[in-house]
C-alpha positions in Angstrom: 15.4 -69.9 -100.2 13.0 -67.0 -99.6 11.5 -67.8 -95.9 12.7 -71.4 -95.3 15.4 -70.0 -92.8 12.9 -69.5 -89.3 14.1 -68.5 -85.9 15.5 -71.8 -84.9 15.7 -74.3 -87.9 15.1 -74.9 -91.4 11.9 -75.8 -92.8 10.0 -75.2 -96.3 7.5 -77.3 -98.6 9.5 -79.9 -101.2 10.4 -79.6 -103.8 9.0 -76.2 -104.4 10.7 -74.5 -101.3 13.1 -76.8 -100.3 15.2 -79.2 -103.0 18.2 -81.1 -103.5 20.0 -78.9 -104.8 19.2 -76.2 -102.1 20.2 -79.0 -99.2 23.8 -79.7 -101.0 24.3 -76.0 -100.6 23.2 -75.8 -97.1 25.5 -78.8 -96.0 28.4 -77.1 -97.7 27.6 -73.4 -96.1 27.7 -75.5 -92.5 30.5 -77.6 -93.0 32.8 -74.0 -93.6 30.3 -72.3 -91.0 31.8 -74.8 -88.4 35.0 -75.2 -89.8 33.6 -78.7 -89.0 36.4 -81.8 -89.9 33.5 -84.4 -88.4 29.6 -84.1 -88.3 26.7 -86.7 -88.0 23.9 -86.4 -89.6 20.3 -88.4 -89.1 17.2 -87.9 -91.1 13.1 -88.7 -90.5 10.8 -91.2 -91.9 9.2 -88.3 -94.7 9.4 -88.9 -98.7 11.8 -86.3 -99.3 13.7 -87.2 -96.6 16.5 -89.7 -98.3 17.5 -87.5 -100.9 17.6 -84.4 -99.0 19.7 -85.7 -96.5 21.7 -87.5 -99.6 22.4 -84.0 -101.2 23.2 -82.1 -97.8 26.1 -84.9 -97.4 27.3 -84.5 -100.6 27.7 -81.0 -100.2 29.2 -81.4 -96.6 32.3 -83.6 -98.0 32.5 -81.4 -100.7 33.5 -78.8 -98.3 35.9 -81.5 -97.0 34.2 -83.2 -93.7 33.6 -86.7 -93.1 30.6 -87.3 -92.4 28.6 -90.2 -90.0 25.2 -91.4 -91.5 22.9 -92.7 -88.7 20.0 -93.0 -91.5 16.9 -93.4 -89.9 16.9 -91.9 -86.5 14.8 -89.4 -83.8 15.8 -85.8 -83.6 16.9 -86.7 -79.8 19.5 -90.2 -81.0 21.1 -88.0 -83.8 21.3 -85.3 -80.7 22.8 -88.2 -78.7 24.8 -89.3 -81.3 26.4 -85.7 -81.9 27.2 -85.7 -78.1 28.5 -89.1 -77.3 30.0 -89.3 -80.7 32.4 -86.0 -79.9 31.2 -84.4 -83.4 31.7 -80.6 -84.9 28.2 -80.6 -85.5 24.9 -82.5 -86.3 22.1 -82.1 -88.8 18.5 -83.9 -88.6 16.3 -83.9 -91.5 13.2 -83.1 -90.6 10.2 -81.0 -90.4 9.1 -82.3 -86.8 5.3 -82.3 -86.6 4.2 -80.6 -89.8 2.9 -82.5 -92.7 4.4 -84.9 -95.1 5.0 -82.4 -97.7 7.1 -80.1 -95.5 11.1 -81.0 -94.3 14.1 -79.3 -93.0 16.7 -79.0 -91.3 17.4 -79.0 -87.5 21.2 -77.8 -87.1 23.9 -77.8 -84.0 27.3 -77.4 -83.7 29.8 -79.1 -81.2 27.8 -80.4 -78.4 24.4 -80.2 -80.1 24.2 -76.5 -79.5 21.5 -75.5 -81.7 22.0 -72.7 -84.4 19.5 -70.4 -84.2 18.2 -66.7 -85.5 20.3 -65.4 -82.7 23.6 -67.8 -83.5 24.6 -69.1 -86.8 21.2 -69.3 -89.1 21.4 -65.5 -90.5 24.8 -66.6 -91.7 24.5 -70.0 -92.9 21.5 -68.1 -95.1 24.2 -65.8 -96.3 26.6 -68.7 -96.8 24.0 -70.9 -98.5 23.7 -68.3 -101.2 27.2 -67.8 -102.1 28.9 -70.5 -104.5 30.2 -73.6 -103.1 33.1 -74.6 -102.1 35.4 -77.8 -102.7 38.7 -78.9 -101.2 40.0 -80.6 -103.8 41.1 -83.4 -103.4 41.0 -83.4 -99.7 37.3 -83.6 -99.7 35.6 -85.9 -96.7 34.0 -89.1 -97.0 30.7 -90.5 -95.8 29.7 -93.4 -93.6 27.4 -95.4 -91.6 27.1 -95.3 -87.7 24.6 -96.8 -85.3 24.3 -96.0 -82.0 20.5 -96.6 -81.4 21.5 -99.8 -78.8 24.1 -97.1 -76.8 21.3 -94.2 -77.0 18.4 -96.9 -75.8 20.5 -97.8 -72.9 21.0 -94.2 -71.9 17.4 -93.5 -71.6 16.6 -97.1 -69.6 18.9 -95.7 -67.1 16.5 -93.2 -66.2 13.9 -95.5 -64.9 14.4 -96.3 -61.2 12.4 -99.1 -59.5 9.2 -99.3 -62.2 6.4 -100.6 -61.1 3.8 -102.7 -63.4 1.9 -100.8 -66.1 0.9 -100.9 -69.4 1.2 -98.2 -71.7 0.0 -97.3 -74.7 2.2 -95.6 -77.8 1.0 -94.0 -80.8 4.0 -93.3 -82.4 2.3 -91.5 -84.7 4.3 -93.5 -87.7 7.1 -91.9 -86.9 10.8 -92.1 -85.7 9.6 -93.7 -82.2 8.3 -96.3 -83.6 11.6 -98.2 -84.3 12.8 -97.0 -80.5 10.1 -97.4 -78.2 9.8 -101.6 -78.5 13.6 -101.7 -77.9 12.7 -99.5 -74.8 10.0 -101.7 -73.0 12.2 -104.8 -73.8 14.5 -103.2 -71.3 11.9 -102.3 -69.2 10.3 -105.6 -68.0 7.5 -104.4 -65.3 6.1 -101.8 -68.6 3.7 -103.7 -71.0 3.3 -102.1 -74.6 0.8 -101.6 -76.5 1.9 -99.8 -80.0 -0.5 -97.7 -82.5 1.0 -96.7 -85.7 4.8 -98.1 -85.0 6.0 -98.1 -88.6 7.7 -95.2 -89.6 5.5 -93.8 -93.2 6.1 -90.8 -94.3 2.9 -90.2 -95.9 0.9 -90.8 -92.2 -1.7 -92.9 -93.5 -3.5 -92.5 -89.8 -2.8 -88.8 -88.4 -0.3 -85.9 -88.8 2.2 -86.8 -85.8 1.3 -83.7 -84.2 0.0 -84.6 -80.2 -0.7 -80.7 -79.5 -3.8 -81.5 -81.9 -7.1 -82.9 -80.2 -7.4 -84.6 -83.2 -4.1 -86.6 -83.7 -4.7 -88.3 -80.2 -8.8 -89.3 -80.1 -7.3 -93.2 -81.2 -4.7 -93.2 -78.5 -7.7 -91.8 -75.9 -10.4 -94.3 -77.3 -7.5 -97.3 -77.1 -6.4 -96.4 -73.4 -10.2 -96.7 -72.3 -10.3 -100.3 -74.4 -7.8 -101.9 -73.1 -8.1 -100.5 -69.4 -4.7 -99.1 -69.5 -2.8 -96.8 -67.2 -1.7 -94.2 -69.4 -1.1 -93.2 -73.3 1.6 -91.7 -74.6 1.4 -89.9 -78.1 4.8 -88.6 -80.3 5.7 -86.1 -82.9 7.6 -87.2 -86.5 10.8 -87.4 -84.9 10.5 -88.6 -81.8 11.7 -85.2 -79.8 8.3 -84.1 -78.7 5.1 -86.1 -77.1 1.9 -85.6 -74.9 0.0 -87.9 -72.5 -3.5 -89.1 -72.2 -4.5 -90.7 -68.5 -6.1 -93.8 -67.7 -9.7 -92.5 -68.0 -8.7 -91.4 -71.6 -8.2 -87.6 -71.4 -4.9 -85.2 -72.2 -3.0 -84.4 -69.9 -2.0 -81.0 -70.3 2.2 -80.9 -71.2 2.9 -78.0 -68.9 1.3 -79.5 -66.2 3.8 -82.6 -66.9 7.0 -79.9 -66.3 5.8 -79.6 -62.7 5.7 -83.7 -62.2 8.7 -84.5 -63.6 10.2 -81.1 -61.8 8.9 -82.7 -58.7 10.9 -85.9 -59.0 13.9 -84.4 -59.9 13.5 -81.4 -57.1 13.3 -84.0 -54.8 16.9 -85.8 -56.2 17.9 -81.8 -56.1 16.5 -79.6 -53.9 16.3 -75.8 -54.2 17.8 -76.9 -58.3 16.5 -74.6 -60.8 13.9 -75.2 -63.7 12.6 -73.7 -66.4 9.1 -73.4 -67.6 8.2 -71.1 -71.4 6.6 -68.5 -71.5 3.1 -69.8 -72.0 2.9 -72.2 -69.2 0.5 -71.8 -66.7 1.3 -70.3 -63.3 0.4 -74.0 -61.6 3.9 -74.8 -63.1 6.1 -72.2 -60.8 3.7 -72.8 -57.9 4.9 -76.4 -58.3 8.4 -75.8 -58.6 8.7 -73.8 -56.1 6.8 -76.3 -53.5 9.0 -78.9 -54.7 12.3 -79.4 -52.7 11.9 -75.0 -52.5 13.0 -75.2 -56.5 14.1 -71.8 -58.4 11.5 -71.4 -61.0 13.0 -69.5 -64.2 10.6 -68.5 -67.0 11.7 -68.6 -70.5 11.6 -67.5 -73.9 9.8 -70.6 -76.3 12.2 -72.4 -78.6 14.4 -74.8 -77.8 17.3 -73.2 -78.8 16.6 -70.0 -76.4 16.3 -72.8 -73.9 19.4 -74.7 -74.0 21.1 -71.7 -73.9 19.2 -70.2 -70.2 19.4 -73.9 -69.0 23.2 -73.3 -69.3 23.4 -69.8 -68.4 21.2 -70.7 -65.2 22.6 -74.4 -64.7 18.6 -75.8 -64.6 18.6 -79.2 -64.0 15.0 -79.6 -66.4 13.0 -77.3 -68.7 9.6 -78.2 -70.1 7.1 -76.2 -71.9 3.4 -76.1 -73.1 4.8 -76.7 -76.4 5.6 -80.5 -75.0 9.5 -80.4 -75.5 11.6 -81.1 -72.2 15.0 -80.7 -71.6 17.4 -82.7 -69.0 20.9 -81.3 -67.8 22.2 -84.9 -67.2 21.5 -85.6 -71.4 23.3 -82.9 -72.0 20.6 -80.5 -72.4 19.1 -82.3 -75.2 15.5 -82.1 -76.2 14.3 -86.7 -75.1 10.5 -87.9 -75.7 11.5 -90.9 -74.8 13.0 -89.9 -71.1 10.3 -87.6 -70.7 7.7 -90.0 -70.6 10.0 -92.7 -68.6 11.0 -89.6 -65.7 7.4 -89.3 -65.9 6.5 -93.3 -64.8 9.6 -92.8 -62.6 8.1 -89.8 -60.9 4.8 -91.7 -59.9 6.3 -93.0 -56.4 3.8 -93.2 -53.6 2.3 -89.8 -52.8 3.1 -88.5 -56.1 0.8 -87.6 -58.4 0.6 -89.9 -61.6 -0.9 -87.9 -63.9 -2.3 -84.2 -62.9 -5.7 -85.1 -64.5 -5.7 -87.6 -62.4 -5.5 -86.6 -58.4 -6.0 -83.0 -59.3 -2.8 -81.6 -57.7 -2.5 -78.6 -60.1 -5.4 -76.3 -61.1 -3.7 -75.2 -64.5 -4.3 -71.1 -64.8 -3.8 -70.8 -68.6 -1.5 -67.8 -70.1 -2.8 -66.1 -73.1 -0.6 -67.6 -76.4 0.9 -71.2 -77.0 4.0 -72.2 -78.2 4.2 -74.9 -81.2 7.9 -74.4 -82.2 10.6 -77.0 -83.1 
């Protein structure tokens, strides 16, 4: 288990890091870490994936919880799930944007607090190592729950008045591919236009990774093709994603935190938000010209995050690394909503997309984030 414990999640090469027989022990160690009677847990398109999440159940009944199987889900449902769903605690297996050989575990207790370096990992590493234990016979039991219709709904909500566009989505073949058609069906005025919807672990096309120039030159060339009015590329599961404007170029994700900060500083004025450490100053200028917003720099890492957003009561957070946080989802890490605040936001005078109209000149920090 040597190094597969990291500052805010779980995360090692299978099997030769990360096995079966190491996940059955972690799902025990978190069940008694907890004290957990009811957890739900979700897993990512990857190989490895089934059976590691299959062992980490086991374990997790064996230490006497019943457990809720979404199956197939994005790190942000299984979040939403946790929430609405009143659980002790939620896993997502997962490795998030690194390669198909890699998975893990993203962890949270009640209300999809994340465990972290700095609350609950160190111990569950201690725990994980010790033998097992089984309530005999009052052990849990396992079962399925869907709430991908529920979770959908939730994140439609968020678009007010949309105006025609079409949009294209590489979801990278991963866990927004099932999500994202289910979206626009809500979403009448938005026409889709999909790349690489089916989930495949073994990403025939790109490493679902949108920080990487390279991951996104398809997206950019099929955007210029088609004449559309924006791209939108996402991570493995779903939690993280970047944009590419109508002429075909990125759009820089910190520079996003100060357009969707607008919209909602406008909803909220004088609100606070929080931008990471590495996001360029154009992102507090922005906040704070935007409804006279508090601007509150953070530490990188979404669990550091959650836990300032609660401490300062920030209605958003966003960060170069392309993870966004919204108060009103419970402080849950949403692609999906991102991207929709984001169409939501382009109301007359706004700026669409800061490539675009130019509203921001981005002053890079030294350093960039990549976590989670």
């Amino acid at each position: 288990m040597a190094g597969i414990f990291r500052a805010y999640d779980i995360r090692g090469r299978y099997p030769d890091e990360l096995d079966e027989a190491t996940a059955e022990k972690i799902g025990n160690a978190f069940v008694r870490l907890l004290g957990a009677e009811r957890i739900v847990v979700g897993r990512d398109m990857r190989l490895s994936s089934a059976s590691l999440s299959g062992a980490f159940v086991e374990g997790a009944v064996e230490a006497g919880a019943n457990v809720a199987d979404a199956g197939l889900v994005s790190t942000p449902l299984l979040n939403y799930a946790a929430i609405a769903g009143r659980f002790d605690g939620g896993a997502m297996v997962t490795a998030s944007h690194l390669p198909g050989e890699m998975n893990g575990f993203k962890l949270a207790g009640r209300d999809a607090v994340p465990l972290s370096g700095d609350r609950g990992l160190p111990l569950l590493e201690t725990m994980t190592g010790e033998e097992p234990v089984a309530r005999w016979p009052a052990v849990g039991i396992h079962y399925q729950v869907d709430m991908l219709d529920d979770y959908i709904g939730e994140v439609a909500g968020f678009v007010r008045a949309p105006k025609p566009l079409r949009i294209v989505v590489d979801a990278g073949n991963g866990m927004a591919g099932p999500e994202i058609p289910l979206l626009f069906g809500r979403i009448p005025a938005w026409s889709l236009s999909p790349l690489y919807r089916e989930p495949d672990g073994r990403f025939p096309h790109h490493h679902a990774n949108p920080l990487d120039p390279a991951t996104t030159r398809d997206l950019q060339d099929r955007v210029v093709a088609e004449g559309a009015d924006l791209g939108v590329a996402f991570d493995g599961d779903a939690d993280r994603c970047g944009f590419v404007d109508e002429r075909g170029e990125r759009v820089r994700e910190d520079l996003v935190t100060g357009l969707i900060a607008d919209y909602l500083l406008e909803q909220e004025p004088g609100a606070t938000v929080l931008y990471d450490l590495w996001s360029s100053r154009a992102v507090a200028e922005a906040i704070a010209r935007a409804g006279g917003g508090r601007g509150v720099r953070s530490r990188a890492g979404h669990a550091f995050i959650k836990a300032l957003m609660r401490e300062e009561n920030a209605v958003f957070a966003g960060g170069l690394s392309g993870h966004y946080y919204y108060r009103d989802m419970g402080l849950r890490i949403t692609g999906s909503s991102r991207w929709s605040r984001s169409q939501t936001s382009s109301r007359p005078g706004a700026c669409p997309s800061p490539n675009l109209c130019g509203r921001w000149t981005a002053t890079p920090q030294p350093g960039r984030s990549t976590s989670g």
